[in-house]
C-alpha positions as CSV (number, residue, x, y, z in Angstrom):
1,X,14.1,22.5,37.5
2,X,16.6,19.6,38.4
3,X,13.8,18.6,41.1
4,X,11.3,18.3,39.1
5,X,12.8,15.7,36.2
6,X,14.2,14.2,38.6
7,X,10.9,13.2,39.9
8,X,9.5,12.0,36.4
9,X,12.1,9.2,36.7
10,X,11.9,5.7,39.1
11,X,13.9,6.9,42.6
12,X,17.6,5.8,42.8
13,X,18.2,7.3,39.2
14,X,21.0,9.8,40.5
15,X,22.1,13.3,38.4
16,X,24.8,11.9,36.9
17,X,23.0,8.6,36.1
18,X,20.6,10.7,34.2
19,X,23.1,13.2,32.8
20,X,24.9,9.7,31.0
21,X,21.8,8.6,29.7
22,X,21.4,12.1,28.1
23,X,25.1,12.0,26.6
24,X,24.4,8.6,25.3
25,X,21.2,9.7,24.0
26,X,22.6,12.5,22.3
27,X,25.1,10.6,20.9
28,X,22.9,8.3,19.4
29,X,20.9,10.5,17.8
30,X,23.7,12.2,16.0
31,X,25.1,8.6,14.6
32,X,21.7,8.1,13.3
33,X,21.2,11.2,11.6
34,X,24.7,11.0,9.8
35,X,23.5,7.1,8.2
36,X,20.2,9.0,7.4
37,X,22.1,11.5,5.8
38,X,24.2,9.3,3.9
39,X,21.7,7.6,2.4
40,X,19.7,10.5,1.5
41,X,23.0,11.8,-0.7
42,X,23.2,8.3,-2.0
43,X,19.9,8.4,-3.8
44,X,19.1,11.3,-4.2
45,X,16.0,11.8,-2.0
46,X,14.2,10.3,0.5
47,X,13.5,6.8,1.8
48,X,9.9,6.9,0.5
49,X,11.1,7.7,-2.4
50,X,13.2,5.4,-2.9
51,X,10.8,2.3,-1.6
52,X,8.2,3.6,-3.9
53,X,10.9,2.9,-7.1
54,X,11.7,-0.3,-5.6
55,X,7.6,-1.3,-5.7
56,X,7.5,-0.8,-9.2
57,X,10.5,-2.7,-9.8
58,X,12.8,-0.2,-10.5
59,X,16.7,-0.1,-8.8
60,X,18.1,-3.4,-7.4
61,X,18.1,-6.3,-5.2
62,X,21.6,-5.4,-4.0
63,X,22.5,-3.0,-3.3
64,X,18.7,-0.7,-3.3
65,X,17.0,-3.4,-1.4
66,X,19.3,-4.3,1.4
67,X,20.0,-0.1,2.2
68,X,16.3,0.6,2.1
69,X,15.7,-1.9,5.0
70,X,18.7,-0.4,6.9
71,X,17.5,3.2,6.3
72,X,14.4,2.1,7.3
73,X,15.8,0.4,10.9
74,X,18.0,3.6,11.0
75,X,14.4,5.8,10.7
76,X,12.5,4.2,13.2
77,X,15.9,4.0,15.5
78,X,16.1,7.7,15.8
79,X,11.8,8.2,16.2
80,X,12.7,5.9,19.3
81,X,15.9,7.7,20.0
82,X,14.2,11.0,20.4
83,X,13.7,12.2,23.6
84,X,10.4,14.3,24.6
85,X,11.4,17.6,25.7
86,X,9.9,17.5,29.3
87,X,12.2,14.7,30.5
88,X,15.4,15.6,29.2
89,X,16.1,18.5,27.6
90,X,15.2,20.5,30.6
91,X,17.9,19.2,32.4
92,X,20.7,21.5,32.5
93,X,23.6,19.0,31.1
C-alpha cells in the first residue's frame, strides 16, 4: 500500500516527508474545526444562518460582521485542508 501512494506523489517525496505532511495536515484540520466549533456555540447555529440575519440587517457590524468573514475563511480553510482519502489516509501513519 506504501508503494502505491507513494507513486501518486512527484519522486524525491520520502516516507517520512509524506508522513509530516500528514501530521501537519491532521493538525490543521483539528485547529479548524475547534474555531468552527466555536463559532457555531457563539451564535447559536450555523454560518449560513448567521449571514442570512446579517442580510437583512439584523446583528452587528462588530462583532457579527467581522466573525462571519473569519468563519467563513475558517470554512473554506478546512474544505482545502481535507485530504481525499486515496492519497493520504491509506498511508499507514
Amino acid at each position: 500500500m506504501q508503494k502505491i501512494v507513494l507513486q501518486t506523489f512527484p519522486s524525491g517525496i520520502s516516507e517520512n516527508m509524506l508522513s509530516g505532511l500528514l501530521d501537519e495536515a491532521i493538525a490543521r484540520e483539528s485547529v479548524l474545526k475547534a474555531i468552527l466549533q466555536r463559532f457555531e456555540q457563539r451564535y447559536g447555529g450555523s454560518l449560513e444562518e448567521l449571514e442570512s440575519r446579517l442580510k437583512r440587517g439584523e446583528g452587528q457590524e462588530h462583532p457579527d460582521w467581522e466573525d462571519s468573514i473569519e468563519w467563513r475563511n475558517a470554512t473554506e480553510a478546512l474544505q482545502r485542508t481535507r485530504l481525499p482519502p486515496t492519497n493520504f489516509h491509506a498511508w499507514p501513519g
